[in-house]
Structures are given as C-alpha cells and as structure tokens.
C-alpha positions in Angstrom: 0.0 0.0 0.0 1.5 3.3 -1.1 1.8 6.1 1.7 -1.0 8.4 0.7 -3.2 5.6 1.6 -1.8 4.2 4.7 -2.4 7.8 5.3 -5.6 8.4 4.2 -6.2 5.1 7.0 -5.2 6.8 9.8 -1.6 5.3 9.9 0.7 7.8 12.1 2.9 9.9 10.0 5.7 9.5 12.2 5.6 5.6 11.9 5.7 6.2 8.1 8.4 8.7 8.6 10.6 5.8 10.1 9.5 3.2 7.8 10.3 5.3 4.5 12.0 8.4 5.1 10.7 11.8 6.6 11.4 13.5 3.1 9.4 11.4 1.5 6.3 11.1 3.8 6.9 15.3 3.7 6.3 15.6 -0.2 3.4 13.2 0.5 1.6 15.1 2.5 2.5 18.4 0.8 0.9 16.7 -2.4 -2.3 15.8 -0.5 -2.3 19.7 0.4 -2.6 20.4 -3.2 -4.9 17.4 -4.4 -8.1 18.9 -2.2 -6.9 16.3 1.1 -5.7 19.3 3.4 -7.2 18.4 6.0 -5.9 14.9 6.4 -2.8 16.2 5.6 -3.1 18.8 8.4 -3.7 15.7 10.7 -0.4 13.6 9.3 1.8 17.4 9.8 0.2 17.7 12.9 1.9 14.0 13.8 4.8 15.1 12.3 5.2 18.5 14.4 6.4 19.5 11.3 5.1 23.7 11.4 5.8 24.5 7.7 3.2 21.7 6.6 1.2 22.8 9.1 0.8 25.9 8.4 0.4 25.3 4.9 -2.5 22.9 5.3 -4.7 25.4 7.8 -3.9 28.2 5.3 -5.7 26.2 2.5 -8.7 24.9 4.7 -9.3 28.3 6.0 -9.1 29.9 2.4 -10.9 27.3 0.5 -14.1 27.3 2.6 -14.9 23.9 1.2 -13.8 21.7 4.5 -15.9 20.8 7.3 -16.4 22.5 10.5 -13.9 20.2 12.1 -11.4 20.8 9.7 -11.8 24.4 10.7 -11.1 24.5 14.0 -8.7 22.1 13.6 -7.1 24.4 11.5 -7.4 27.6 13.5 -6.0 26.2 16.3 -3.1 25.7 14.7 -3.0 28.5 12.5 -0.7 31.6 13.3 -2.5 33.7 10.2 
C-alpha cells in the first residue's frame, strides 16, 4: 500500500516517517495539500510536528471554505494567520 493511503487510514505519519523516510512522507503530504486532502494532511503534519506543513495545510482549509467544520477548528487552532 502506497503512503497516501496508509495515510488516508489513519496510519501515524511519524511511523511512516521511520518506515520510508521523513522526506518522502513530507512531499506526501505536501501533495495531498494540493490534491483537495488538506485536512488529512493537516492531521499527518500535525503528527509530524512538522510547522511549515502545518501551516500550509490550515492556510488552504481556511481559504478554500470547502472543508468541514472540524477541519476548521482544527485548522485555526493551529493556524498563526
């Protein structure tokens, strides 16, 4: 199973980052940001404590207006914008 899906699963991020490589579970997630999955990908940056990703997922759920309400307070809370 490829990591977008193990992902999309619910399988920690930082398990994935040890299994495969944090550079590569990082582009991951940065492509699910720009494939309409920001909000799972906020969850997987989230587990990563990685605050670029972070940031970058909550900007696009706040902007897009398109995510659920959980998704926006998820991504307020974490948002410095």
């Amino acid at each position: 199973m490829d990591i977008r899906s193990q992902l999309l699963q619910g399988a920690s991020a930082t398990d994935l980052a040890r299994r495969y490589g944090l550079e590569v579970v990082r582009d991951e997630i940065e492509e699910m940001i720009s494939h309409d999955l920001a909000d799972r990908a906020l969850n997987a940056a989230i587990s990563l404590r990685n605050d670029v990703l972070i940031q970058m997922a909550a900007r696009v759920i706040l902007c897009s207006g398109s995510y659920g309400e959980g998704a926006n307070t998820l991504a307020k809370q974490h948002s410095r914008a």
